[in-house]
C-alpha angles and dihedrals in degrees: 000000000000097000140022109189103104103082110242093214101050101017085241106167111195102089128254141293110236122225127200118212120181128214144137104314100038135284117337105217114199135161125242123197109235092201099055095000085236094173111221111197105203129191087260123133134159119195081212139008095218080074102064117095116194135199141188117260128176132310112242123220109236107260114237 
C-alpha cells in the first residue's frame, strides 16, 4: 500500500481526521473517517506530543 487516505468502509476520499488518546505508554495516534466516523487504530504512538512537528501536505480532490 502507498497511500491510505480512501476509507475502506464508505469508499470517502478525502483522507482521515486523527485522533490523540493518552494512556500509560504515551499518546495513541489513530485516524477517523468524517464522512461514516469508521475508527482505524494504527501502530502509531508518540511518548509526547510536544514532539511531533507537522507540516502541511497536499490538499486532496474529493474522489468520486
Amino acid at each position: 500500500m502507498k497511500e491510505f487516505r480512501v476509507c475502506p468502509a464508505c469508499n470517502y476520499g478525502r483522507g482521515f481526521h486523527a485522533y490523540f488518546k493518552e494512556h500509560d505508554e504515551g499518546v495513541k495516534i489513530g485516524l477517523i473517517c468524517p464522512s461514516c466516523g469508521q475508527s482505524y487504530d494504527l501502530p502509531w504512538q508518540e511518548k509526547d506530543l510536544s514532539s511531533l512537528s507537522p507540516e502541511k501536505g497536499p490538499v486532496f480532490p474529493s474522489k468520486e
